[in-house]
C-alpha positions as CSV (number, residue, x, y, z in Angstrom):
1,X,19.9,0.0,5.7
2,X,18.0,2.7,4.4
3,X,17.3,3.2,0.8
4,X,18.9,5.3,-2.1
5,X,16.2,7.6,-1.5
6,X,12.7,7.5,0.4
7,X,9.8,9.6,1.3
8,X,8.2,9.6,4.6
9,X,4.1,9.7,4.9
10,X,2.8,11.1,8.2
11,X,-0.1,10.1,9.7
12,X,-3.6,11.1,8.4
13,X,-1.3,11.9,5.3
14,X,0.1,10.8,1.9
15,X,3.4,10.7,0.4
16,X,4.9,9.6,-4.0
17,X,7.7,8.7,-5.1
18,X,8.9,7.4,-8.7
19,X,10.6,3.7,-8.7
20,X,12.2,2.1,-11.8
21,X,11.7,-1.4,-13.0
22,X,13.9,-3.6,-11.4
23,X,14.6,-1.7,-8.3
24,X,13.2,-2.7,-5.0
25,X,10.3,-0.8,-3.2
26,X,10.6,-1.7,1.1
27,X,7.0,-0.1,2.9
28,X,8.4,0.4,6.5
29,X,5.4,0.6,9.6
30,X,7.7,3.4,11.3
31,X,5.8,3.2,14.7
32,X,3.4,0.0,14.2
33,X,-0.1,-0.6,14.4
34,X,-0.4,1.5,10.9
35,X,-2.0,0.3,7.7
36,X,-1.1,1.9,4.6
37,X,-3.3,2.1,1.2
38,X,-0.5,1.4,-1.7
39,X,-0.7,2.6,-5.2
40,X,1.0,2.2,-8.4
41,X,0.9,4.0,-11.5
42,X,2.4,2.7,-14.5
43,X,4.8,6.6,-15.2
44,X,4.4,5.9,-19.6
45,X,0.1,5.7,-19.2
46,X,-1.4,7.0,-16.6
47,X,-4.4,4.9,-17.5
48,X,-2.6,1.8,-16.1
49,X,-2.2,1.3,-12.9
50,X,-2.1,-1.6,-10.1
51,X,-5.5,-3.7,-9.6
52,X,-5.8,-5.7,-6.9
53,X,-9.1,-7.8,-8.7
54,X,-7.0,-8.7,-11.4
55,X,-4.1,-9.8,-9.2
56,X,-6.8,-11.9,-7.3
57,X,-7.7,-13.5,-10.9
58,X,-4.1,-14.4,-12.1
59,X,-3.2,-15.6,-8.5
60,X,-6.0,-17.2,-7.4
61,X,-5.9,-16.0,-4.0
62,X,-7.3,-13.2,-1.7
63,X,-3.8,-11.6,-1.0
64,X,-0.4,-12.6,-3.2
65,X,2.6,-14.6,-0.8
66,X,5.8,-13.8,-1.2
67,X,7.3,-15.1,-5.1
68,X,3.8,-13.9,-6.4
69,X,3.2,-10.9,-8.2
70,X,0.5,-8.1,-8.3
71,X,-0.9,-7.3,-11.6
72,X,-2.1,-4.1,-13.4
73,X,-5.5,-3.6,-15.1
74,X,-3.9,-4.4,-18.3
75,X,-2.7,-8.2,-17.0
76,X,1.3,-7.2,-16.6
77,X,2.7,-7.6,-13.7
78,X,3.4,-4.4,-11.7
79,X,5.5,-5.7,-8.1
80,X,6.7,-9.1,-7.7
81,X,5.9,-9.6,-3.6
82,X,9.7,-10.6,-2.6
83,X,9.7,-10.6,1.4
84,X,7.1,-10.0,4.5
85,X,9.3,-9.1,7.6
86,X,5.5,-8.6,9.3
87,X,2.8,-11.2,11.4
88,X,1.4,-11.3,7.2
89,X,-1.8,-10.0,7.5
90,X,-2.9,-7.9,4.4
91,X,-6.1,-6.7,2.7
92,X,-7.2,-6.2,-1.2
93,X,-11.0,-6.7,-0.7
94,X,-11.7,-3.0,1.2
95,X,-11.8,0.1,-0.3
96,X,-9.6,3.6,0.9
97,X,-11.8,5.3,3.3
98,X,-13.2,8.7,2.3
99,X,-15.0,11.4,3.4
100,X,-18.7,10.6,2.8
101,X,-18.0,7.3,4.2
102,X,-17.0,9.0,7.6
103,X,-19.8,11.8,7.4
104,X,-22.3,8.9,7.6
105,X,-20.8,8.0,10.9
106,X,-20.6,11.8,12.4
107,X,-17.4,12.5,11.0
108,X,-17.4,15.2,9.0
109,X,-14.3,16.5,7.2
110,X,-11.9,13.3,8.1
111,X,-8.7,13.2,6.9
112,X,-9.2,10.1,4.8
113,X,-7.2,7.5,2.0
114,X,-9.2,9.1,-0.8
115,X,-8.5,12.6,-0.5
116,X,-5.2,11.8,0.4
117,X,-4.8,9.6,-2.9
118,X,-6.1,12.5,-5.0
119,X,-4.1,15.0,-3.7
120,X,-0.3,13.1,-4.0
121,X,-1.3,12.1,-7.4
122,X,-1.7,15.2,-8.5
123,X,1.4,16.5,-7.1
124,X,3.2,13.5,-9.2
125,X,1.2,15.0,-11.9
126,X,-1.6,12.4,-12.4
127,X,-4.9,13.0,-13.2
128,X,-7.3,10.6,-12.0
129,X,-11.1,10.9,-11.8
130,X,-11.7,7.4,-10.3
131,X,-9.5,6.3,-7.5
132,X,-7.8,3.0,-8.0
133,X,-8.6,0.4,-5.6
134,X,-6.0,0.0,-3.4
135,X,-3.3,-2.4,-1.8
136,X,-4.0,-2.3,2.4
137,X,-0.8,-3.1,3.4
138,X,-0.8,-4.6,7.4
139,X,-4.6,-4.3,7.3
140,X,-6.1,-7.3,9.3
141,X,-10.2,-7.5,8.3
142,X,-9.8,-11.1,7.0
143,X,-13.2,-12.7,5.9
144,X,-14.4,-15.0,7.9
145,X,-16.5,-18.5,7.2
146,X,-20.1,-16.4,7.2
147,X,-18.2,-14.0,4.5
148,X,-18.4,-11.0,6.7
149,X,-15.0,-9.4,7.6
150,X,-13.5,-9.3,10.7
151,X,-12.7,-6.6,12.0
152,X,-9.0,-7.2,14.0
153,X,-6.5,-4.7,15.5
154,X,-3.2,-4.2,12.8
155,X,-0.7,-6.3,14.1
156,X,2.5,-4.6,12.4
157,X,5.2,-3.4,15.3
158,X,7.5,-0.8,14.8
159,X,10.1,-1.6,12.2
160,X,8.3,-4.5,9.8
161,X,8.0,-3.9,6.8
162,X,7.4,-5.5,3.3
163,X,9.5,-5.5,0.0
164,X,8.2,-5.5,-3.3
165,X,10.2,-5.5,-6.6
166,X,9.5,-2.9,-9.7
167,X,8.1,-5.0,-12.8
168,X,7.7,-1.8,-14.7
169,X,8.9,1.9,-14.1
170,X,6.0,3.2,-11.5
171,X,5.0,6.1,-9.9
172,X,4.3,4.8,-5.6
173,X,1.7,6.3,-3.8
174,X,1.5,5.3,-0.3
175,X,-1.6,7.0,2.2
176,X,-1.3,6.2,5.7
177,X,-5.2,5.0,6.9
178,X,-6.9,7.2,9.0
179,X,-9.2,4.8,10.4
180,X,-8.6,4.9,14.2
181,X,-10.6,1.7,14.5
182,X,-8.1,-0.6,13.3
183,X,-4.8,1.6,13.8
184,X,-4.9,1.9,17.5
185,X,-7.0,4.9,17.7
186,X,-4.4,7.4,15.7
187,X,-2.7,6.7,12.6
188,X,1.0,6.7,12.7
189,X,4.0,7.1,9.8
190,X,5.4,5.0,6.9
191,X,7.9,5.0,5.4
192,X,8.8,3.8,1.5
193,X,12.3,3.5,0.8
194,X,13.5,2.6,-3.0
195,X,16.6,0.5,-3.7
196,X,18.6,-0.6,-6.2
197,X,19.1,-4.0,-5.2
198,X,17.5,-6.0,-2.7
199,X,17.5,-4.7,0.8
200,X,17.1,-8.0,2.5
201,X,19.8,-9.6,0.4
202,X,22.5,-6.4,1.3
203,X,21.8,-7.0,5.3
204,X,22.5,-10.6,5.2
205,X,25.9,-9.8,3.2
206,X,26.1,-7.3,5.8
């Protein structure tokens, strides 16, 4: 079931798309082994916008599980997390990649998260200087016991997914990483599909 309308994010690439409150927002791994950086901007004040370290203080845990919501910078709740057809492994702690980040490893002019961030949000007419932090969706770098991350391969396969439900009417920015380290050495689509009631819900009816 695909939604009532969605926008697809090539690899090394970005993609928007506005989502009112109350309808649900499904982020599809098209091809798997592909993390994607989520956004959200609240679409009244552009000044509000999802914050993984406040969801981390309201939840009191590194990553939200399904029935849990993620937060804005202002303390309101932006998504409630409402299913994980995926092996569950997400990241809030990292930051998007960007391009000094890669020049200091030889890599100079990457297509990276930041950029990618800046440029969608301005088409969707935002005007960020700072980059929210962002939401790495399928990202596996878990912290281990010595508080260093480890470094794992995305374990997403073709086809999962997760569904979140709008709290508040939000404009979705989704980049697709373009870290081959931890995508499989090329990054791959997503997909974000808006609906106006739960997709899970309409292929069990189904």
């Amino acid at each position: 079931m695909v939604g009532i309308r969605s926008v697809d994010v090539p690899g090394y690439s970005n993609g928007w798309i506005a989502v009112n409150s109350g309808q649900h927002v499904r982020i599809v791994d098209v091809e798997g082994c592909q993390v994607g950086d989520l956004f959200a901007v609240s679409e009244s004040d552009h000044d509000e916008f999802m914050s993984p370290s406040v969801t981390r203080l309201h939840n009191g845990n590194i990553f939200p599980e399904p029935g849990q919501r993620f937060f804005t910078n202002r303390d309101r709740p932006v998504f409630t997390f409402i299913a994980d057809a995926s092996p569950g492994c997400h990241d809030m702690l990292y930051a998007s990649c960007n391009r000094d980040w890669y020049a200091g490893r030889g890599l100079v002019d990457h297509p990276n998260c930041r950029d990618n961030y800046f440029e969608a949000a301005r088409d969707a007419g935002i005007g960020h200087v700072l980059q929210p932090d962002p939401v790495n969706l399928f990202q596996n770098t878990p912290p281990g016991p010595d508080g260093r991350f480890v470094i794992g391969d995305t374990l997403s396969a073709a086809g999962d997914s997760v569904t979140l439900r709008a709290e508040i009417d939000c404009i979705v920015i989704l980049t697709a990483c373009s870290s081959e380290r931890i995508v499989g050495g090329r990054s791959t689509p997503l997909r974000v599909e808006v609906h106006d009631h739960c997709p899970e819900e309409a292929s069990t009816a189904g």
